[in-house]
N, C-alpha and C positions, 0 to 999 in steps of 0.2 A: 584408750583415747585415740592411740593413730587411727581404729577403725570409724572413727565417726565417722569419714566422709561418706563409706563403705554402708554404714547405716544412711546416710541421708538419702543415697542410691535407691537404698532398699525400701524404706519407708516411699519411695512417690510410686511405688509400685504395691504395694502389701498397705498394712492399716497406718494411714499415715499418724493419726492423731496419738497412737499409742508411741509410737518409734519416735516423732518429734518430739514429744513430750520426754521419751528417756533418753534422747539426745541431750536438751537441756537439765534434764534433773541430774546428767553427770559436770555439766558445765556448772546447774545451781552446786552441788557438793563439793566443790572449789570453790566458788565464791563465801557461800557459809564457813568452808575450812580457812577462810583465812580472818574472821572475827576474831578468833582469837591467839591471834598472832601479831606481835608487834613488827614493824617495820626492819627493826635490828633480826629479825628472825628468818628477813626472805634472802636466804641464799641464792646464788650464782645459777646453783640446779634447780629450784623450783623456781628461778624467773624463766629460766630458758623451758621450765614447764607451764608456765604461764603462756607462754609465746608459742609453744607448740598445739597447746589448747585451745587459743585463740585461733589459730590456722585451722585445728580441723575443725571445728565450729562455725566457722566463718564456711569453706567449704562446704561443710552438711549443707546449712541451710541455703547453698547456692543449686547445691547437685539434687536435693529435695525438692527443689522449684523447676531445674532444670530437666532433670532426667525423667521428670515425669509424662512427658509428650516426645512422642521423635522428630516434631517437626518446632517451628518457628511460633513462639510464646510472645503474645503482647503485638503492639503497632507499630512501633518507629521500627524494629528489627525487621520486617520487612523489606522495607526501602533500602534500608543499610545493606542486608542482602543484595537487594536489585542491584543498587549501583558496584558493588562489590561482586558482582556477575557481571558486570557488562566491564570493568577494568579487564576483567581476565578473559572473557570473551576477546578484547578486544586487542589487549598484549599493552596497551597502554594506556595512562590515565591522562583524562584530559581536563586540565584544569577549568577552564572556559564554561562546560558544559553546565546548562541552566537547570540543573536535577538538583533538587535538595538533597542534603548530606554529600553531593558530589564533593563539597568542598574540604574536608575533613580525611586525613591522611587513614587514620585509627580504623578506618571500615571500608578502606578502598584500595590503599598502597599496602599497608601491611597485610591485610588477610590473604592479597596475593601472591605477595611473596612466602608467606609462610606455608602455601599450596603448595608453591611451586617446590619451595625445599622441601619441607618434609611430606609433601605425598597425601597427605591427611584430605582425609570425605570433608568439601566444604562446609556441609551441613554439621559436622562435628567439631570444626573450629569455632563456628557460630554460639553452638550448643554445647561445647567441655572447656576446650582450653580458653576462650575470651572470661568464662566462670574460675575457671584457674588461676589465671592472670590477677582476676580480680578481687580472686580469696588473699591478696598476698597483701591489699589495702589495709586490715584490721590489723596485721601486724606491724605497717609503718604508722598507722595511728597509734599503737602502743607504744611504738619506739621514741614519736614526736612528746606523747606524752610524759615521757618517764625522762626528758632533760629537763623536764620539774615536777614532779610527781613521784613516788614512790611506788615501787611495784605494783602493789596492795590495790591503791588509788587508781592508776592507769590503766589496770586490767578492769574497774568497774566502768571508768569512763569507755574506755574501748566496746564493754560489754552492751552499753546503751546504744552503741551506736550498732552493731550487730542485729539488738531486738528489734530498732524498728524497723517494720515490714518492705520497705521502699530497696532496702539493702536487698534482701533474697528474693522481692518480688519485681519491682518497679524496674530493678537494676538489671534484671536476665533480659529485657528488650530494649536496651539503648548501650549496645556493647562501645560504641565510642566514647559514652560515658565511663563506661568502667575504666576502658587505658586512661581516659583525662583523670581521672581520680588519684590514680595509680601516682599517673605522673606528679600530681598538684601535691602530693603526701611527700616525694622524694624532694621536690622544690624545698617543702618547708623545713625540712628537713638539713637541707643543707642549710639555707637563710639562717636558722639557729644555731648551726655548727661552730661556733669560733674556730675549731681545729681548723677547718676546712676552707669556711668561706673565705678566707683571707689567702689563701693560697693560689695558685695559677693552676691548679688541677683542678680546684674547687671553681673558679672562674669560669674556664673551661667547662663541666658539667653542669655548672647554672643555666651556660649560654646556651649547649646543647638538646637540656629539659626544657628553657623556654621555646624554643621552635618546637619542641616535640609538642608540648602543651597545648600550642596556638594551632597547631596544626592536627591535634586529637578531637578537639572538641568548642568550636564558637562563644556557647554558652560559659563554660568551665573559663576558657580563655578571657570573656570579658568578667564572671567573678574573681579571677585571680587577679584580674589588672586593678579592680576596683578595690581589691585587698590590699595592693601592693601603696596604691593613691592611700588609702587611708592611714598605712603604715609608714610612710613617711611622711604625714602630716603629723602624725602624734609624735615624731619621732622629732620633728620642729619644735613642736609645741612643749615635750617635754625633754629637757637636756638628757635627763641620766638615764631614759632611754634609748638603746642602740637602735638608731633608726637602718630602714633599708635605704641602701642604695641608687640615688637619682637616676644614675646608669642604668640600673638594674631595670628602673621602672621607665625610664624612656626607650630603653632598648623593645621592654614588652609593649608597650604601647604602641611604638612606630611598628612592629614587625605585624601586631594582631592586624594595624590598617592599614597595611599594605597587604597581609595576605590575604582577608575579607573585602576591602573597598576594590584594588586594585589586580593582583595576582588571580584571585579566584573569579567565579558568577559574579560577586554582588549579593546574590540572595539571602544570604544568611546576616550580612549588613543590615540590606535592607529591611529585613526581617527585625533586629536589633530598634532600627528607629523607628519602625512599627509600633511595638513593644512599648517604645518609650510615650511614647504620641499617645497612647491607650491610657496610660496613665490620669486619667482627669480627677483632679483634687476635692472638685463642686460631688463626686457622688461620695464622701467622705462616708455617708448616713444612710446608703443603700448598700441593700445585705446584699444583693444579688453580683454589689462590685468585689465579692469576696470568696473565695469556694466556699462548697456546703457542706466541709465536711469542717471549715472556721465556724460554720454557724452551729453546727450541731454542737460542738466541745461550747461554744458559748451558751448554749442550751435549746438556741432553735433546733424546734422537730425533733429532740432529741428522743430517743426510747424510753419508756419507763419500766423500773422494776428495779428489787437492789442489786442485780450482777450489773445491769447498765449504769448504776448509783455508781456503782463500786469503781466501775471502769472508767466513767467521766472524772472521778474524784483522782482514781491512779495519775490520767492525763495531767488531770490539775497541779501535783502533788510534783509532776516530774518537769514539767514547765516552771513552776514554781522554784524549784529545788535551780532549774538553769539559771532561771533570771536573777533568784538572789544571790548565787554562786557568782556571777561577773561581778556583782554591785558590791560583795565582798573582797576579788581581787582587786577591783576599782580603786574602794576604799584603804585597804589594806597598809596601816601606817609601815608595816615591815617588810616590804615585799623585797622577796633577793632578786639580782639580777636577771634570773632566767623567767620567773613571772612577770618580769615587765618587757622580758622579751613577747613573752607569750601572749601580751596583754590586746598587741593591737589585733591578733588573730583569734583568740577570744570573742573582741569587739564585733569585729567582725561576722562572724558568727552568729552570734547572739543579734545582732541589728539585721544580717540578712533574717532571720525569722521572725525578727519583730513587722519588718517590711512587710513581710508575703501576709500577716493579719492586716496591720493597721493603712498602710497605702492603698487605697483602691484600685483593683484589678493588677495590682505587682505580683499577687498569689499566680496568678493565669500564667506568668512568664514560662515558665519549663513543666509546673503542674506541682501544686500546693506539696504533695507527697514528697518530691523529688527536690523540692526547695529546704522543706524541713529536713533532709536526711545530707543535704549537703550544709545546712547549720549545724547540724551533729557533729559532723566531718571535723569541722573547725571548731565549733564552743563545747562537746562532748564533758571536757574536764570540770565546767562550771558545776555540773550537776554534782562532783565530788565536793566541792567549795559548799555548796549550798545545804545537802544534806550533811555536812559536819556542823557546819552555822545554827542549822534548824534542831538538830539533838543537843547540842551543847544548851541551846535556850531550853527545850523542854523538859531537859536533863534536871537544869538548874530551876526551872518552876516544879519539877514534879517530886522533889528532895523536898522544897521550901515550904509547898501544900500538904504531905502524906508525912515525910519527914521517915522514911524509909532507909533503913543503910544500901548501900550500895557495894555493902561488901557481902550481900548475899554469892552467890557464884551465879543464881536465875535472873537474878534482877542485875546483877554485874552485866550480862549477857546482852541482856535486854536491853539496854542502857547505852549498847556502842554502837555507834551513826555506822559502821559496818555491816552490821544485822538489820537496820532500816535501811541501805541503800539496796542490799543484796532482796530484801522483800519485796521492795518500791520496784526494780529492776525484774527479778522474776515476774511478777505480777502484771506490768508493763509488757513483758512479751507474752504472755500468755492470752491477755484482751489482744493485743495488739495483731498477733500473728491468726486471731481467730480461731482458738484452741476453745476456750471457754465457751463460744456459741456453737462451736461443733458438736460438743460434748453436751451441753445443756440445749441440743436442739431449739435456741434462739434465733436471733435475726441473721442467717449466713452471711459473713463476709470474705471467706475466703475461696476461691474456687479450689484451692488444693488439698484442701480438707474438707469440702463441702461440696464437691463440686455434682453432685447426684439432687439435694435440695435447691440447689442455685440452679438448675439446668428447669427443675418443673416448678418454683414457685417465687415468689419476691414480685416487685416492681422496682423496676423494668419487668415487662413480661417475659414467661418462661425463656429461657434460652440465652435472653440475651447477653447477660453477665459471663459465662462461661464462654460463648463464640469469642467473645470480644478479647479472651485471655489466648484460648485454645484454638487451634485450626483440628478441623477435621478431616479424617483420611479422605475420606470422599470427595470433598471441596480438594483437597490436592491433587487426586487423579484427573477430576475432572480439568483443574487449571493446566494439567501436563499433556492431557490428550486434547486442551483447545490450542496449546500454546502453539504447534505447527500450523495451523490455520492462519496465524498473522502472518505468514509468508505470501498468501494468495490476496488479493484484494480483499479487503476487508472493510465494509461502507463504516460500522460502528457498532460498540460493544456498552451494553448496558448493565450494569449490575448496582446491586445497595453499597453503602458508602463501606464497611468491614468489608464484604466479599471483589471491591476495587478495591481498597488502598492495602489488603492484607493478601491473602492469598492470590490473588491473580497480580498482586506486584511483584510476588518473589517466588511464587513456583509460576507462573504463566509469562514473568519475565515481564510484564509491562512497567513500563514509567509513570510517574506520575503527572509525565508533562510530555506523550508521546506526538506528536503530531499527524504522525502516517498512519494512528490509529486510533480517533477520535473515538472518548468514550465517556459517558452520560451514567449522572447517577438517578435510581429509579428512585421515586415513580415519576415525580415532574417532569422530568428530564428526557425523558427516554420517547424517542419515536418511535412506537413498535410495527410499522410501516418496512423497516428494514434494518439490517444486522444484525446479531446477534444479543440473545436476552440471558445471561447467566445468573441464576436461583441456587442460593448456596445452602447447606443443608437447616441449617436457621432459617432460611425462608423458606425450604421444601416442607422439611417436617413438623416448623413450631407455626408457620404461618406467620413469622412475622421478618420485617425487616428495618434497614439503619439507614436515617437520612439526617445530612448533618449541615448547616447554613451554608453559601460559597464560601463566606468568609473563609472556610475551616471549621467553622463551630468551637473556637475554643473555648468559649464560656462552658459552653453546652458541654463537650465531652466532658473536661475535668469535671463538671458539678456531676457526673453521671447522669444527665438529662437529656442524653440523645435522643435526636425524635424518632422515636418507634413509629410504626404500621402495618398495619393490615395485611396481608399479599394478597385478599380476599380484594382489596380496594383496585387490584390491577388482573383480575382474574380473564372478567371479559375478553383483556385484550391477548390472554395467550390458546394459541389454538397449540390443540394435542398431537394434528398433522404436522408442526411444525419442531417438533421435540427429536432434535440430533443426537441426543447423547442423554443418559439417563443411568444412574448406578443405585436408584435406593435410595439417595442423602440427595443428590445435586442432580442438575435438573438444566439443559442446556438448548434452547432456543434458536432458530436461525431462520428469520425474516429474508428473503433475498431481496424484494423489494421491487 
């Protein structure tokens, strides 16, 4: 078991789908080995092997995703880079500075300091230890779980939130998410604590995780605050509830708008009332105010055949299983003390994912994916509630119909909401992680597993799913042998919207707000009269490229509908005398004008 992360390693390198697969199927032979086992049965040693289990499974599937490229995986991790280069470049951080992500401690001040002490390849804090860090989240979600939970239970809800994909995938490019998570886990943690929170140490540590919080992550910072509102309103509303702390929550609230409104840019504020303002209620009944990947699970455009039956039914079944799980603790005429502690962060939970479906355009906030796995975070335990709810009923109808004993030892088996949550669960990561269409040569959705059919076929055309994940070596050399050229005058620099906002942000060093080096996304955009023209190995070798609205495109990206093009549409304008730099893959341009 300590080797699994060791296996995750190996697996992004050798055959992934086989090695993931008996990653999990030693995690699945845990979870089935404890069906039959009561509660009274989970000793002191197999919790702390529960917990250990959970670590390095959490890990594999980080170092699986991670370890497979040696460079910078996904979009926002770029930038986070950038500005996390120019802190150190610079020796000090500058609060003011109008760069997005500047504002956030997690990818600016710490990764610097941790250079500076321990000596470690930037590019390896980026890529191992922020994935480290973050493997340590599924076990403080075990912990939060289990001051009301039983071993058994805690380790299934913890397990849900592992399988979906957003954890091992979504999560290796927004490393300041990861420390905010980290952190939001210890908050709750303590807020639960009676030992604790009542104490002047516990005080103390609150005060100190809330600035770390606010100052990890904007996003995280305003969900936690809006956690903290709603927990002390139920806490009003219902006496024999232990509500949070007024303090607690004016303290977070004045601190987040003073460090976003006033201390920092602004941008990341203003970015918030954006956000809210996009909200329009009147498109209640337009699909397009929803990602598409809400409409698919509601049946638009869905795939047909019975593995896709299968897997839309899983999704169903495990949605299903959360929502009646709340409405269960909701209801709950017995509930002890620690479940009604739990109940406003449940709520919670459960209503942020209700949001990102039913509000229109609330999904688009951080990216449907990354919205659902932070409802996990916090309602994870309801799925336990819910799958005990749902076998107990069918328990009870499938006795009364067939009239079966239940003192077979098979049908005994079969019969405990343990063996349906542990099925519901494996199966759930299996669709989810993209195993199932790897293996049955279906629709690819994983680039980690599939990253060979996703590279030559789908819509999007060839290439584009896999660039959007991966940088290529090439695209790197070539950002590192232009990046001295911004020292000379430089009229302007033209590239598609992946090959600016990703590799030439963080291996060619540029901003995304440089001034001294105006740079135009092609093809509109681009004057090819003069400056330079960079063709990244997606537009050299697949012929096609990524252009995405000014706005940002967020509709656009999240629904996966970036507007693709041609390169053939901008061919005329490149002349072959005019080719600086040339490796094979990337392809670099210089109009002087």
């Amino acid at each position: 078991m300590v080797l699994l992360p060791l296996l995750g390693i190996v697996s992004s390198y050798y055959d992934n789908r086989l090695l993931l697969l008996a990653t999990f199927l030693i995690a699945a032979v845990t979870v089935f080995s404890a069906i039959g086992k009561s509660d009274e049965h989970v000793g002191k040693i197999r919790e702390n092997y529960l917990i250990l289990l959970i670590f390095s499974v959490g890990l594999t599937l980080l170092m699986s995703q991670s370890a497979s490229s040696s460079f910078l995986q996904g979009g926002d991790i770029h930038q986070e880079y950038n500005v996390f280069s120019q802190v150190l470049a610079a020796g000090v951080w500058h609060p003011n500075a109008a760069t997005i992500y500047n504002s956030v401690l997690s990818i600016t001040v710490f990764p610097a300091v941790l250079k500076i002490v321990s000596g470690l390849d930037a590019m390896v804090i980026f890529t191992t230890i922020f994935p480290l860090i973050f493997a340590i989240a599924p076990v403080l979600l075990y912990k939060l779980c289990r001051t009301f939970l039983p071993p058994t239970e805690s380790f299934l809800a913890t397990f849900l939130f592992l399988a979906y994909h957003s954890f091992y995938v979504d999560l290796i490019s927004e490393a300041r998410q990861e420390i905010a998570e980290v952190l939001l886990l210890l908050l709750l943690l303590l807020l639960c604590s009676r030992e604790v929170i009542g104490k002047r140490a516990g005080a103390v540590s609150v005060l100190m995780l809330t600035v770390g919080i606010v100052t990890a992550h904007y996003s995280i910072a305003y969900i936690y605050l809006g956690l903290l509102a709603l927990w002390f309103l139920l806490g009003i509303a219902f006496r024999r509830m232990r509500s949070v702390k007024l303090s607690i929550l004016a303290l977070t609230a004045t601190f987040t708008v003073l460090w976003y409104a006033f201390l920092t840019s602004g941008i990341d504020f203003v970015n918030l009332v954006n956000f809210v303002l996009s909200i329009n209620l009147a498109e209640f009944f337009n699909p397009t105010s929803r990602p598409l990947v809400v409409n698919i699970a509601l049946g638009a455009g869905a795939l047909s055949g019975p593995l896709h039956l299968l897997s839309r039914m899983t999704y169903y079944l495990v949605n299903a299983a959360l929502a009646l799980g709340f409405l269960v603790v909701l209801f709950k005429r017995n509930k002890d003390d620690r479940e009604r502690e739990m109940l406003p962060i449940l709520a919670f939970g459960v209503l942020f994912i209700g949001a990102s479906v039913v509000i229109p355009n609330f999904g688009f906030g951080l990216n449907f994916a990354r919205q659902y796995h932070i409802g996990l975070l916090l309602a994870s335990p309801c799925f336990v509630y819910g799958v005990i709810f749902l076998n107990s009923k069918i328990r009870r109808l499938f006795s009364a119909l067939f009239h079966v004993s239940l003192r077979v030892p098979a049908m005994r088996c079969a019969m405990k909401w343990r063996f349906w949550a542990a099925t519901l669960l494996f199966l759930f990561f299996l669709f989810d992680s993209g195993w199932i269409w790897a293996v049955s040569l279906s629709n690819p959705t994983s680039v980690l597993l599939d990253s060979e059919r996703i590279k030559h076929q789908g819509d999007p055309p060839a290439g584009v799913t896999f660039y959007g994940v991966y940088t290529s070596s090439k695209d790197v050399a070539a950002a590192r042998w232009l990046s001295p050229q911004f020292g000379s005058a430089v009229s302007s620099l033209c590239a598609d919207y992946w090959a600016r906002n990703n590799v030439l942000t963080s291996y060619g060093g540029l901003t995304r707000a440089n001034a001294t080096i105006p740079t135009y996304f092609l093809p509109s955009l681009c004057d090819f009269r003069k400056g330079y023209v960079f063709l990244s190995e997606l537009n050299t070798v697949y012929g096609v490229g990524i252009e995405v609205g000014e706005s940002g495109g967020t509709k656009a990206s999240q629904n996966n509908l970036q507007s693709s093009w041609p390169i053939a549409q901008i061919s005329p304008e490149l002349n072959s005398d005019n080719v600086i730099y040339s490796n094979g893959g990337t392809t670099i341009y210089n109009y002087p004008g």
